[in-house]
Biopython code that builds the backbone (N, CA, C, O; Angstrom):
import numpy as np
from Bio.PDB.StructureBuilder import StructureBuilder

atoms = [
    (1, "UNK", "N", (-20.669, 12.623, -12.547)),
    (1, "UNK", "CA", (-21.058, 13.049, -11.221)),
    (1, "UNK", "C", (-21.520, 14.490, -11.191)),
    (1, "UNK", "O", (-21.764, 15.022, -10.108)),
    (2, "UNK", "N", (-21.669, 15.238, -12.497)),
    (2, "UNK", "CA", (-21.844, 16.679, -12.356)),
    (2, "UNK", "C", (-21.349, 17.458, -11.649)),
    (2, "UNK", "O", (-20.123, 17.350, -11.648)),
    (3, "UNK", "N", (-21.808, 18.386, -10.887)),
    (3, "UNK", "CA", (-21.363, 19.353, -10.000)),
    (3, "UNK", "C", (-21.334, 19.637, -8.555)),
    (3, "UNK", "O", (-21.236, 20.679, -7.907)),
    (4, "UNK", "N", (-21.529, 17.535, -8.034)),
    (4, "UNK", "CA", (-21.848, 17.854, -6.862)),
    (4, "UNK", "C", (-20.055, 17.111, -5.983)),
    (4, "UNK", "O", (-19.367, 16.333, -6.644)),
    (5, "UNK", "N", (-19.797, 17.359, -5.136)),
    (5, "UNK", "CA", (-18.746, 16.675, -4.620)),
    (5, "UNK", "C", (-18.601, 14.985, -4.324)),
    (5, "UNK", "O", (-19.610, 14.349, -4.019)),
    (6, "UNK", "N", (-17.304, 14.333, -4.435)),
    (6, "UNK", "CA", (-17.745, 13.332, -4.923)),
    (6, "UNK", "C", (-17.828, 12.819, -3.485)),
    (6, "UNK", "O", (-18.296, 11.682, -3.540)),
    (7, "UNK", "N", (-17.589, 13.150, -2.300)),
    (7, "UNK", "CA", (-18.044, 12.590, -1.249)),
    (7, "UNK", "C", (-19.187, 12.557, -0.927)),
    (7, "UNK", "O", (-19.446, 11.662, -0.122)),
    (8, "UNK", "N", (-20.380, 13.469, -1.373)),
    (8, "UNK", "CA", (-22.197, 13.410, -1.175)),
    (8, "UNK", "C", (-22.089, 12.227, -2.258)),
    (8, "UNK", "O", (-22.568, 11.242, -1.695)),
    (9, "UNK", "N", (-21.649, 11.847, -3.647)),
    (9, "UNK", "CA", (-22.302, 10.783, -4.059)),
    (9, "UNK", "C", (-22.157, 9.481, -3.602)),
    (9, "UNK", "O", (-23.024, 8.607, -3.591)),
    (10, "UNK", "N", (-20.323, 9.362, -3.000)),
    (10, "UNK", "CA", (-20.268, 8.281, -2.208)),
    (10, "UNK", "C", (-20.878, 7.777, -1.391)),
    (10, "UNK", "O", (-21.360, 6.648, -1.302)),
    (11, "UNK", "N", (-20.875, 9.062, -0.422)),
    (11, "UNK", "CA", (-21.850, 8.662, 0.850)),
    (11, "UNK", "C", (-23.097, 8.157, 0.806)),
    (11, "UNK", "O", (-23.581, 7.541, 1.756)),
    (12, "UNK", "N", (-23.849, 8.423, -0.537)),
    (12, "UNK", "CA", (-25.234, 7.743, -0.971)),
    (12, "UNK", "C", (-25.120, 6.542, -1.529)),
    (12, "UNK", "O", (-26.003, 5.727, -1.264)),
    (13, "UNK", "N", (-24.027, 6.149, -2.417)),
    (13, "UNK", "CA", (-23.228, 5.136, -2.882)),
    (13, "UNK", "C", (-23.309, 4.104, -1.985)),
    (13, "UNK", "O", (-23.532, 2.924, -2.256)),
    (14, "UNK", "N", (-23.100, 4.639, -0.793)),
    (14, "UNK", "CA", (-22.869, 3.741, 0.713)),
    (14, "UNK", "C", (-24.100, 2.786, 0.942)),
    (14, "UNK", "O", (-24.189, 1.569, 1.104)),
    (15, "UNK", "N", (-24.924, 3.712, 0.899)),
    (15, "UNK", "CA", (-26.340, 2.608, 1.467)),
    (15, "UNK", "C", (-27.022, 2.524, 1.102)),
    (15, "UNK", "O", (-28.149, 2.600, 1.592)),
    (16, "UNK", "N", (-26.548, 2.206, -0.574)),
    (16, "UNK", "CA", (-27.404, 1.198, -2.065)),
    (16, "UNK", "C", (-27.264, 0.040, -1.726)),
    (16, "UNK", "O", (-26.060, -0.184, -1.606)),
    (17, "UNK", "N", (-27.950, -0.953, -1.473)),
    (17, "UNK", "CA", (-27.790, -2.058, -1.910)),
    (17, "UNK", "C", (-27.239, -2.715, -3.091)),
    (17, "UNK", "O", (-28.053, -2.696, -4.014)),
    (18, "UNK", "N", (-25.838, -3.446, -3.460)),
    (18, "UNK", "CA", (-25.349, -3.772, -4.699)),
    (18, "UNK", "C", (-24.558, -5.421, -4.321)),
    (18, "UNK", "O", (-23.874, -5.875, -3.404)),
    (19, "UNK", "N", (-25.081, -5.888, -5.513)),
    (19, "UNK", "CA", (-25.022, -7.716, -4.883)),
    (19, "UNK", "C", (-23.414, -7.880, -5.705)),
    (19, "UNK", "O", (-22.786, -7.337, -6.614)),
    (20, "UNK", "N", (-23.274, -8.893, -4.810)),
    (20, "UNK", "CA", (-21.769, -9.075, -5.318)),
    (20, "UNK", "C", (-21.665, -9.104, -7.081)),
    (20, "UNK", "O", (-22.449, -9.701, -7.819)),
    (21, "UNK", "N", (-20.807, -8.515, -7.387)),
    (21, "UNK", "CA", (-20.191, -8.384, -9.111)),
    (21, "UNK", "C", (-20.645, -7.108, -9.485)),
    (21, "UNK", "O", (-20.033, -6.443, -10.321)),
    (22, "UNK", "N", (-21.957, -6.603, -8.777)),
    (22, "UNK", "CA", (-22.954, -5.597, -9.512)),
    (22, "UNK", "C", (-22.200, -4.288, -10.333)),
    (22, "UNK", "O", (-21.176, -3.942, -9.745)),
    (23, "UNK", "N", (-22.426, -3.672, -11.285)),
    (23, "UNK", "CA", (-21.988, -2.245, -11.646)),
    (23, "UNK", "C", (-23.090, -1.768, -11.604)),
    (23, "UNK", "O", (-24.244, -2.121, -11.850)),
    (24, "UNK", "N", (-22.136, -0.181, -10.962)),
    (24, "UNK", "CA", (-22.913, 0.769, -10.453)),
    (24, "UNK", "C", (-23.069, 1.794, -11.483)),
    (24, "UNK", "O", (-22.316, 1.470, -12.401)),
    (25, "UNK", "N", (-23.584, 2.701, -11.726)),
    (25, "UNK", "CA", (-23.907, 4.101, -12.606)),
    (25, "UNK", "C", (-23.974, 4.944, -11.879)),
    (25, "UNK", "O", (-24.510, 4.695, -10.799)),
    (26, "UNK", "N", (-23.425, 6.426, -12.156)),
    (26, "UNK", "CA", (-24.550, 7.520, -11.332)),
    (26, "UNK", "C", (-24.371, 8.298, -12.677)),
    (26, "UNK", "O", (-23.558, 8.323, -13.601)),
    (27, "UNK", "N", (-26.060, 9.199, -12.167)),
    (27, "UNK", "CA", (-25.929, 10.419, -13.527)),
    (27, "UNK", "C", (-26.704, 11.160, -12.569)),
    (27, "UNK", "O", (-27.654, 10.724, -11.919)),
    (28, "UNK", "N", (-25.882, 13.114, -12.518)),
    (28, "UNK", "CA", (-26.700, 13.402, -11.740)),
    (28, "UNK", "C", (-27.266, 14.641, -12.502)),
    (28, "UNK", "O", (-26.542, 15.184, -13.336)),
    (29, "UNK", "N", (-28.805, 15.223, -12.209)),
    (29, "UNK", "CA", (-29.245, 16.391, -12.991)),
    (29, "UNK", "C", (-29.750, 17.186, -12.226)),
    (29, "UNK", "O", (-30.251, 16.749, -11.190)),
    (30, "UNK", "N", (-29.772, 18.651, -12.518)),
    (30, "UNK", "CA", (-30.127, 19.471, -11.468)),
    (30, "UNK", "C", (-31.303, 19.957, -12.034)),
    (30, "UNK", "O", (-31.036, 20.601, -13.049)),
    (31, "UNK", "N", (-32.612, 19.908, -11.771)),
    (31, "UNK", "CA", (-33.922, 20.260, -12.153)),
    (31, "UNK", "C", (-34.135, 21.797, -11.627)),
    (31, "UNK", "O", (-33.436, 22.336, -10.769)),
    (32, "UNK", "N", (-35.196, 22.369, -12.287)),
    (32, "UNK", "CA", (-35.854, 23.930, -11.841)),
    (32, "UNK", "C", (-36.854, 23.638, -10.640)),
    (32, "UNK", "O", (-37.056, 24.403, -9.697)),
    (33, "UNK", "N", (-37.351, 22.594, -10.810)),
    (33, "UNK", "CA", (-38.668, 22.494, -10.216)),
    (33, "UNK", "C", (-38.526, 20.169, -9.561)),
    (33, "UNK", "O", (-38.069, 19.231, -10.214)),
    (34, "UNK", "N", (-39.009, 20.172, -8.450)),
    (34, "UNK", "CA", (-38.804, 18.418, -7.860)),
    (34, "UNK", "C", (-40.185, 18.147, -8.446)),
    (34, "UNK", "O", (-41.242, 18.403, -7.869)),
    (35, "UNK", "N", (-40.051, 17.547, -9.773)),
    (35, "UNK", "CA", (-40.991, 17.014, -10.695)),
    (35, "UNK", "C", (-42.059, 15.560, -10.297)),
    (35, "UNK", "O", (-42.875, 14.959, -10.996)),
    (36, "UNK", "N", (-41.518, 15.311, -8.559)),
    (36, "UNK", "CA", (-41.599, 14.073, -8.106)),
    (36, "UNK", "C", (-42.832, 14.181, -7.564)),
    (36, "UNK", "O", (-43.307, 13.279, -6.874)),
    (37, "UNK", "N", (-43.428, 15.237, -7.815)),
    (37, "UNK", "CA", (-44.518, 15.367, -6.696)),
    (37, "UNK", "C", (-45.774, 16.010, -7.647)),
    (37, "UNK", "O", (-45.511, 16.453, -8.765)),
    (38, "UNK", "N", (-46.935, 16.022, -7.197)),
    (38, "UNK", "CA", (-47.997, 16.885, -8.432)),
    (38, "UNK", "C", (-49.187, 17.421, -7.187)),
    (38, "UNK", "O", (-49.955, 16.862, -6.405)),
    (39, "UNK", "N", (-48.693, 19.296, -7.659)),
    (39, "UNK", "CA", (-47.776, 19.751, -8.488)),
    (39, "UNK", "C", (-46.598, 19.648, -8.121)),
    (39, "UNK", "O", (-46.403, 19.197, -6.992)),
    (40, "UNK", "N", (-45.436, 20.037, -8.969)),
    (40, "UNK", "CA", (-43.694, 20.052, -9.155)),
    (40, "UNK", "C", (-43.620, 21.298, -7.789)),
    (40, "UNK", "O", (-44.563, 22.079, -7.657)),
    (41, "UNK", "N", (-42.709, 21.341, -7.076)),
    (41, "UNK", "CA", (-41.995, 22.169, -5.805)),
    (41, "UNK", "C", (-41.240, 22.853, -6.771)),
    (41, "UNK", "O", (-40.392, 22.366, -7.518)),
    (42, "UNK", "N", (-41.686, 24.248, -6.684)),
    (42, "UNK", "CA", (-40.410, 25.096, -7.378)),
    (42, "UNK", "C", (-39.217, 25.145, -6.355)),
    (42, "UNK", "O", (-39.247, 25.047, -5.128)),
    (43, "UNK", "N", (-38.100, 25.335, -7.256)),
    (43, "UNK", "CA", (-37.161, 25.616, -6.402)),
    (43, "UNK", "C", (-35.821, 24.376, -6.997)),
    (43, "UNK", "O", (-35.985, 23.213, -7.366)),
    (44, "UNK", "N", (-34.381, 25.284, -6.883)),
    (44, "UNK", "CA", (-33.146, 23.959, -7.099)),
    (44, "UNK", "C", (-33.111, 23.277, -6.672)),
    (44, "UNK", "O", (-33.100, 23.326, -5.442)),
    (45, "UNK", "N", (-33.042, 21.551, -7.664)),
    (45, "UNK", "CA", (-32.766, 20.072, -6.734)),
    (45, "UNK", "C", (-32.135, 19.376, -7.688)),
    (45, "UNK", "O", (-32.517, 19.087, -8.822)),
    (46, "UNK", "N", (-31.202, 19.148, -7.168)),
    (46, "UNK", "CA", (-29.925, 18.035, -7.674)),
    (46, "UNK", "C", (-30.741, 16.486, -7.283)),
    (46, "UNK", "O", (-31.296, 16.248, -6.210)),
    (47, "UNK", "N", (-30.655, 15.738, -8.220)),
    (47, "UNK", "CA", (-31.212, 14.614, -8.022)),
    (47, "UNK", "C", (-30.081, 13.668, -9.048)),
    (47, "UNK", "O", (-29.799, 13.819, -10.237)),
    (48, "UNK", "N", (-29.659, 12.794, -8.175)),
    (48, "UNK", "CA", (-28.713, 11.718, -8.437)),
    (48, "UNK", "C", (-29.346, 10.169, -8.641)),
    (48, "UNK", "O", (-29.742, 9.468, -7.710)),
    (49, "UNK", "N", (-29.354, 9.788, -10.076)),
    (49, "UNK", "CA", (-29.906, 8.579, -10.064)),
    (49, "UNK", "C", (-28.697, 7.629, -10.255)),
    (49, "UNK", "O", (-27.569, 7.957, -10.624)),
    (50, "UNK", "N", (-29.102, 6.502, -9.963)),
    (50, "UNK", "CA", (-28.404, 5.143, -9.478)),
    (50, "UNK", "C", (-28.840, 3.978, -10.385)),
    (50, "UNK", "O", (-29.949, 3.488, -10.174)),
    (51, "UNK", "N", (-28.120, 3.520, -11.315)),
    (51, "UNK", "CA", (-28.326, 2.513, -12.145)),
    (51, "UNK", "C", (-27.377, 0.916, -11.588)),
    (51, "UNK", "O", (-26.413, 0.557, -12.265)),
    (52, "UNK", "N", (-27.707, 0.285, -10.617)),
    (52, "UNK", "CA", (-27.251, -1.083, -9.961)),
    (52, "UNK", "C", (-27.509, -2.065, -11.448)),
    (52, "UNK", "O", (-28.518, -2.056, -12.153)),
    (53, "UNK", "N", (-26.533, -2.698, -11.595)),
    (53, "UNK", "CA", (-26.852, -4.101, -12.452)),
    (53, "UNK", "C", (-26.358, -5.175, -11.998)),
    (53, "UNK", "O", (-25.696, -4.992, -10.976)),
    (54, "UNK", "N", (-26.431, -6.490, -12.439)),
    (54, "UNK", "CA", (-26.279, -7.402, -11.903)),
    (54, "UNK", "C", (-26.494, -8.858, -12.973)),
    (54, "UNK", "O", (-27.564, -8.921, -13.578)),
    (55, "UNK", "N", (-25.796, -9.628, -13.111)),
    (55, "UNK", "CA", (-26.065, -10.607, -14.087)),
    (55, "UNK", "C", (-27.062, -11.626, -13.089)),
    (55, "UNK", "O", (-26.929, -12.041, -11.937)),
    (56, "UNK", "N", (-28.155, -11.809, -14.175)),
    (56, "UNK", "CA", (-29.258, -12.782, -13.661)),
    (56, "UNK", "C", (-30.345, -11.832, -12.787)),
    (56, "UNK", "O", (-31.460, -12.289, -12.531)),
    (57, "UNK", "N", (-29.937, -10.435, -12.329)),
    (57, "UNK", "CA", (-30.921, -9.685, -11.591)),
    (57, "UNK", "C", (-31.392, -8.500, -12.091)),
    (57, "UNK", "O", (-31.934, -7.725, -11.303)),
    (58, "UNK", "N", (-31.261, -8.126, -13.578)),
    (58, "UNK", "CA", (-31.642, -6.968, -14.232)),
    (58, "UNK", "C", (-30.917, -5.852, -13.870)),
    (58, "UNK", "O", (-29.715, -5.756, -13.619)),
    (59, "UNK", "N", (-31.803, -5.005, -13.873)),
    (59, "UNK", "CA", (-31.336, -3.409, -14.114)),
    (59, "UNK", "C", (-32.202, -3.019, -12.917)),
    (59, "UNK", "O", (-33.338, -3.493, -12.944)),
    (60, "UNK", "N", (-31.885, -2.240, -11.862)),
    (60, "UNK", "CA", (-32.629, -1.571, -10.672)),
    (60, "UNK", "C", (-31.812, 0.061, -10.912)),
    (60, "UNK", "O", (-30.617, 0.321, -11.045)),
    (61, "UNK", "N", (-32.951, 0.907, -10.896)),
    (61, "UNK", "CA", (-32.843, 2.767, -10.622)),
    (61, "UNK", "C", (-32.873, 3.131, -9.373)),
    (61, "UNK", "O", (-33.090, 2.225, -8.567)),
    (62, "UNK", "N", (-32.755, 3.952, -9.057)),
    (62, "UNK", "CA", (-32.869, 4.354, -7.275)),
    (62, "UNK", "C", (-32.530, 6.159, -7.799)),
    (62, "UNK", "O", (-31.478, 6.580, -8.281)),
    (63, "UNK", "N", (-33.664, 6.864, -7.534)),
    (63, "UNK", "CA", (-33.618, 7.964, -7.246)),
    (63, "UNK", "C", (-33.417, 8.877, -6.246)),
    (63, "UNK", "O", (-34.415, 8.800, -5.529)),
    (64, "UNK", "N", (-32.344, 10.052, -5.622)),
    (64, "UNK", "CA", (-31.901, 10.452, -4.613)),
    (64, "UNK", "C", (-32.122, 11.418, -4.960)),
    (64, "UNK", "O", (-32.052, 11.661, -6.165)),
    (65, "UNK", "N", (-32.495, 12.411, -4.012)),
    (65, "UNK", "CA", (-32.164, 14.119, -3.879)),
    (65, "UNK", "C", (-31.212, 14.548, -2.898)),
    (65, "UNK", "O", (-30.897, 13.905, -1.897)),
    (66, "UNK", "N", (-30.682, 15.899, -3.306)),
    (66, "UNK", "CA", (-29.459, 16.047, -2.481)),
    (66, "UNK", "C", (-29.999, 17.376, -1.960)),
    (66, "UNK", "O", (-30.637, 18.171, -2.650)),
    (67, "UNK", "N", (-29.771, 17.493, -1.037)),
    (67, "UNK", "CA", (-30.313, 18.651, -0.306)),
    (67, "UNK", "C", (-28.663, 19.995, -0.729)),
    (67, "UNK", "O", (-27.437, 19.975, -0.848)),
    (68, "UNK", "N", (-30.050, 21.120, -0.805)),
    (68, "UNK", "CA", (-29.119, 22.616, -1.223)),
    (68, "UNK", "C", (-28.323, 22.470, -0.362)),
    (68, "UNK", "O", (-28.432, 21.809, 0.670)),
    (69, "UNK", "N", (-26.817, 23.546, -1.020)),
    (69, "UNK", "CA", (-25.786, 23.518, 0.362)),
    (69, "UNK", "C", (-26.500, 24.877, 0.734)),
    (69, "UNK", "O", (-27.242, 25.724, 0.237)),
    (70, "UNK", "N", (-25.650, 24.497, 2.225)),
    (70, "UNK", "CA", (-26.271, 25.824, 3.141)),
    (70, "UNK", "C", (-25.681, 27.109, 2.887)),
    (70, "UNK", "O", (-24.506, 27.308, 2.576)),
    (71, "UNK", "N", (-26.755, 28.125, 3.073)),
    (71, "UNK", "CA", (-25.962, 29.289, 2.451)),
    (71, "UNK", "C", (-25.255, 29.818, 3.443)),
    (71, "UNK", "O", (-25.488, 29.643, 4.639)),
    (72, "UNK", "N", (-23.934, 30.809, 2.745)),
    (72, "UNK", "CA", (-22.426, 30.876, 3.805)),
    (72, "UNK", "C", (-22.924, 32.660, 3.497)),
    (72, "UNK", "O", (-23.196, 33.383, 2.538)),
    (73, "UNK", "N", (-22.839, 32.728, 4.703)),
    (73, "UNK", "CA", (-23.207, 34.604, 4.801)),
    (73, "UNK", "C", (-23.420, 35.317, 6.064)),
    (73, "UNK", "O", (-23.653, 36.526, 6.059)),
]
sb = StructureBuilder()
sb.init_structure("model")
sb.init_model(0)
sb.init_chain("A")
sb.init_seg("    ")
for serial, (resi, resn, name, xyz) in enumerate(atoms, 1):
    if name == "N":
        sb.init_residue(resn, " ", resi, " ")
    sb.init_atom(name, np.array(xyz, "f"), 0.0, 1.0, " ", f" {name:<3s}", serial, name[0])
structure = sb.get_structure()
């Protein structure tokens, strides 16, 4: 789960779709730059991917970004 709290991954956890039996994955990485776009957005983004499996339904990814915490000041 890296470095993010485990209630933001739950809460995304929440409203994956996962069929009965399924295992879940998370792996999360924090990038320099949101590589998702061309060009890349500079700037920190935690992005949490989601590996759902399922016998008879393959392997499904689901990519999330987690928004910066707010700064305390």
């Amino acid at each position: 789960r890296g470095s993010l709290p485990r209630q933001t991954v739950d809460a995304i956890l929440a409203g994956v779709n996962k069929p009965p039996g399924s295992r879940v994955r998370t792996f999360t990485v924090r990038f320099s730059k949101d590589y998702r776009t061309i060009p890349p957005i500079p700037g920190l983004i935690d992005l949490i991917f989601v590996y759902v499996s399922a016998l008879g339904r393959g392997l499904r990814v689901e990519i999330f970004s987690v928004p910066p915490p707010a700064s305390q000041g």
